[in-house]
N, C-alpha and C positions, 0 to 999 in steps of 0.2 A: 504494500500500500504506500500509497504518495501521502506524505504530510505536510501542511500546512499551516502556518501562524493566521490567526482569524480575530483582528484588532474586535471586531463587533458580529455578532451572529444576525445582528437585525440585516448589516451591510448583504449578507449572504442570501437572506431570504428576501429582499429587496430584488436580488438579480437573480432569484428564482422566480420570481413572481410575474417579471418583466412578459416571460414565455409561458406562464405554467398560472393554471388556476391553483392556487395558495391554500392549504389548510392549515390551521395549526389550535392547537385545543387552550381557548381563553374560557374566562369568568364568563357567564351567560347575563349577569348582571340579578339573579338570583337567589344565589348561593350554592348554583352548582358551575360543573364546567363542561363544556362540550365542543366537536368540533366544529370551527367558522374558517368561512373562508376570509384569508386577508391580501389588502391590494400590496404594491410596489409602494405606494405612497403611505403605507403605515410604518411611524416607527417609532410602535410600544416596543418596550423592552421585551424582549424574549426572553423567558423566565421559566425551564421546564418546571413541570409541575413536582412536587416529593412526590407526590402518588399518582398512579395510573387515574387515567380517567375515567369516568360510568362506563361507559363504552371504549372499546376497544377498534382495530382498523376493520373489521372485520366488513362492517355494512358497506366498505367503499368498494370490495370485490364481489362480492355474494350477495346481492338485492336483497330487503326484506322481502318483497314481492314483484316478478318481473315477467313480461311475456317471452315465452319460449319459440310458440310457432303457432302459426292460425291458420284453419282450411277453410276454403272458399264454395266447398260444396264440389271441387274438381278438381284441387291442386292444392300443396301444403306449402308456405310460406314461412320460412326462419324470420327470427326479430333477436335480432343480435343490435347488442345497445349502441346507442351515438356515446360515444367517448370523447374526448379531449384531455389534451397533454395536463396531469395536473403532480403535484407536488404536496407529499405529505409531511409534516416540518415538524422533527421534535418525538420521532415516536420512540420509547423505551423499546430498552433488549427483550423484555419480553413477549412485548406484540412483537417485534417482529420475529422472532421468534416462532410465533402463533400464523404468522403470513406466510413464510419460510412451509411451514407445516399446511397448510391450506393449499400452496402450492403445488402440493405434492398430492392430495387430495383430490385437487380441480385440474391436472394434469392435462386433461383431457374434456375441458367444456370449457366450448367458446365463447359465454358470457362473461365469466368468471375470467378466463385468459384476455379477453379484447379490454379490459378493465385492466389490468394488472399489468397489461403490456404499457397501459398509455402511464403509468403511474413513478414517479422516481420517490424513492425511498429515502428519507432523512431521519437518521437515528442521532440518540445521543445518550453518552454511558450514565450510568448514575451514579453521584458520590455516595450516597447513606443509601441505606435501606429504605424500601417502604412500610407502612406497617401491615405486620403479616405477612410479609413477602418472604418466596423461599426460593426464586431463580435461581440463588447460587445450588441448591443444591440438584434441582432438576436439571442444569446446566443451559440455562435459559440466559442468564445476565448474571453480572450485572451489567459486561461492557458488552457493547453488541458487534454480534459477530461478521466478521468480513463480507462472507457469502449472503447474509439476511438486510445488507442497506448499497446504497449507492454512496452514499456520501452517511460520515460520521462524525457528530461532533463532540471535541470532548474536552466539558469544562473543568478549571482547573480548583485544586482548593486553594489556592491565591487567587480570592477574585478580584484580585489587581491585575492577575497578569493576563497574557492572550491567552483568549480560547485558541483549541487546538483542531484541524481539519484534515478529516482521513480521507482519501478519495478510495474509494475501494470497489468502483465498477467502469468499464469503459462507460456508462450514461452517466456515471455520475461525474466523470471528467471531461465528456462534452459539455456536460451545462453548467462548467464555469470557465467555460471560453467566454474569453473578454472581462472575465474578472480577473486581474492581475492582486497573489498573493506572497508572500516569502515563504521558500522551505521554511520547516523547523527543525530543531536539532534533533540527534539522533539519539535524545535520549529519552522522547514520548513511551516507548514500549517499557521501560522502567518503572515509569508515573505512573501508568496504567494498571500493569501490573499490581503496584501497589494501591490501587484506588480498589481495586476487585477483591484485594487480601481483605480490604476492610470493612468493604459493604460484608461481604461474606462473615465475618465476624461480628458486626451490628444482627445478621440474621440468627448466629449462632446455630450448631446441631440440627437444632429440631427435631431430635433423632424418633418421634412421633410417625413422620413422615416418611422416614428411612423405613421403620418398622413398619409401617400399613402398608406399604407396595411392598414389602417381602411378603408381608401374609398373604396377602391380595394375590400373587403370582405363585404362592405356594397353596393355593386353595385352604389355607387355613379359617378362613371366617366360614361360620356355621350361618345355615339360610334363619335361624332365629334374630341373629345380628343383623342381619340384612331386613329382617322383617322388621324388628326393632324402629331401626333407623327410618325404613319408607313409612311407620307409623307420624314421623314429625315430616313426611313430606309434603306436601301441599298442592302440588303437580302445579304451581302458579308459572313454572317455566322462567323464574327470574335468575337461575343458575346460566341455562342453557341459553339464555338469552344475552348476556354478560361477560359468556365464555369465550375467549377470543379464537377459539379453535373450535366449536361449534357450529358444526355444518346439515344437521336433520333440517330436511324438507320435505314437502307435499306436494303433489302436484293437484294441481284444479281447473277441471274443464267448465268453460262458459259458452254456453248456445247463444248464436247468435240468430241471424236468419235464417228459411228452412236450410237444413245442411249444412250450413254454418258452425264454425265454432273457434275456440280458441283458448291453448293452455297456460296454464299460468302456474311457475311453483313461488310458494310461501313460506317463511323457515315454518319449520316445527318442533317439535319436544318429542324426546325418548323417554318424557318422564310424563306426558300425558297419558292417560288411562289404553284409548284405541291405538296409539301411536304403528303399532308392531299387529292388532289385530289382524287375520285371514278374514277372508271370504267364506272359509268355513265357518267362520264363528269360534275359531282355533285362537287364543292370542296366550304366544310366548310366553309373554310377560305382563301375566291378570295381577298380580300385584304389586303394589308400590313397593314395597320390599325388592322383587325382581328388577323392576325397573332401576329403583336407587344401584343396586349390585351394577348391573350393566352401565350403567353412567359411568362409576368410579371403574369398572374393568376396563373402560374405554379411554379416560383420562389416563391410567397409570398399569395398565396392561402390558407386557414385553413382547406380546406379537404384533402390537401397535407401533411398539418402538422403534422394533425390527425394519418394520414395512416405512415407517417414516422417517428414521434416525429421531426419533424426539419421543419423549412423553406428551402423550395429549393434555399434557397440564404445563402450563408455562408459570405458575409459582405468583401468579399475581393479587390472589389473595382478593380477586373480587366476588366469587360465590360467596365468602364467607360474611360479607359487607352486604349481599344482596339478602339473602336466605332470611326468611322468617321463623323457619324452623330448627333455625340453629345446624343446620347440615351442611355448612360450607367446607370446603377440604381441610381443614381443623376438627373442625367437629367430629368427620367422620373419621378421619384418620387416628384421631384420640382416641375412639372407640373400635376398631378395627385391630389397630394398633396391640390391645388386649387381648384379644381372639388371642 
């Protein structure tokens, strides 16, 4: 990777901005925060957030709800989305992470790919931990990794001195053509180094987590546990819905004129009752207890791993902030964990 001294990060997304529709996640003016778009001509400080945001990048590749293809009564017609070049500014190791892993997922669907092609990736490492966060030890973050951004930024704990700018994809070194920056010294990979030893230690152990994905893989939780746990579920969907690697959906047909029609998919929940029901009136997974199991075997499963290089959990510690039932990946791993 090419390194870069970066007097101001606003100056950067400034001349991201210039070509690229802008996101980057501010104050809503609410009391929460969300992603907005910003122009060339904004310049708030950039201030990443200590914690992940409500949402995660996930909605910008995977529609909540999107048209697939529609028949005309004699001919089927694809709808593959209008896109534009946009630029997502600021996002933590372990969305991308979660993208990275989506990736790999949507491999092969052109909605999700025509999106994700037009998109340049801006990450940036984290000094502290967040609370409840555990990327270091899913191997998610803290600093984000080469292959998962285009450009990386990384601030320093002297915030007197220059941010620092990783370029680490050919798109992300075309799109700071005509920004003129200075190398930086060669001693960034030491700093960093040490900035990861320490978030990692603010995380500490957790060795809760360590233990529930051994059980978990070693089929040690008894389905009482499991039954247990789907007792505080809710099926409200605010897990799956939150999760940056959460990819269940439904598809929905809509009649139009005779013969007509037109599909549409929607996300959905493994954790809703019908989710997995047959035609026969057969469903896998009749209760909540099943269904919670299959959730967490999906997040932290080793044939998941396998097939993705990643846990389906990237450590960011937003189930557990969503969850009314107290079953966030804490929860359940604390209990688990005991099996």
């Amino acid at each position: 990777m090419h390194a870069y001294k970066l007097d101001q990060p606003e100056r950067l997304r400034a001349h991201l901005a210039l070509q690229h529709r802008l996101y980057e996640v501010r104050d809503d003016g609410q009391g929460g925060q969300h992603w907005q778009v910003v122009s060339a001509q904004d310049f708030s400080a950039f201030e990443p957030a200590a914690e992940p945001p409500p949402f995660s990048a996930k909605s910008f590749f995977f529609a909540e709800r999107e048209l697939l293809f529609r028949f005309d009564g004699g001919q089927f017609y694809s709808a593959l989305p209008a896109v534009v070049p946009q630029v997502l500014f600021g996002l933590h190791a372990c969305d991308l992470q979660a993208v990275a892993y989506q990736d790999r997922f949507y491999a092969a669907d052109p909605h999700y790919q025509a999106r994700r092609r037009a998109t340049l990736l801006v990450g940036v490492d984290c000094l502290h931990s967040c609370t409840g966060g555990f990327c270091s030890i899913v191997d998610s973050g803290p600093a984000v990794r080469e292959q998962s951004a285009d450009l990386i930024l990384l601030p320093r704990q002297d915030a007197a001195a220059d941010w620092l700018l990783l370029v680490a994809s050919e798109a992300g070194h075309a799109a700071l053509r005509g920004l003129r920056l200075p190398v930086a010294a060669d001693d960034w990979q030491a700093e960093r180094s040490a900035n990861q030893a320490c978030v990692a230690a603010e995380q500490e152990p957790q060795q809760e987590i360590v233990d529930g994905i051994v059980s978990l893989n070693d089929g040690r939780i008894a389905a009482a546990t499991w039954e247990a746990l789907g007792l505080r579920c809710l099926g409200c969907s605010g897990c799956t819905t939150v999760c940056p690697t959460c990819s269940c959906y439904a598809p929905r047909d809509r009649l139009g004129a005779p013969d007509s029609m037109q599909r549409e998919r929607v996300w959905d929940s493994c954790l809703y009752q019908g989710f997995q029901k047959e035609a026969s009136g057969h469903n896998p997974s009749a209760t909540s207890g099943q269904r919670v199991q299959r959730f967490w075997s999906h997040k932290f499963g080793d044939g998941f791993k396998a097939q993705f290089e990643a846990y389906g959990c990237v450590g960011c510690g937003r189930c557990d902030r969503v969850c009314p039932g107290g079953i966030g990946v804490h929860g359940v791993m604390q209990r688990v964990a005991q099996s």
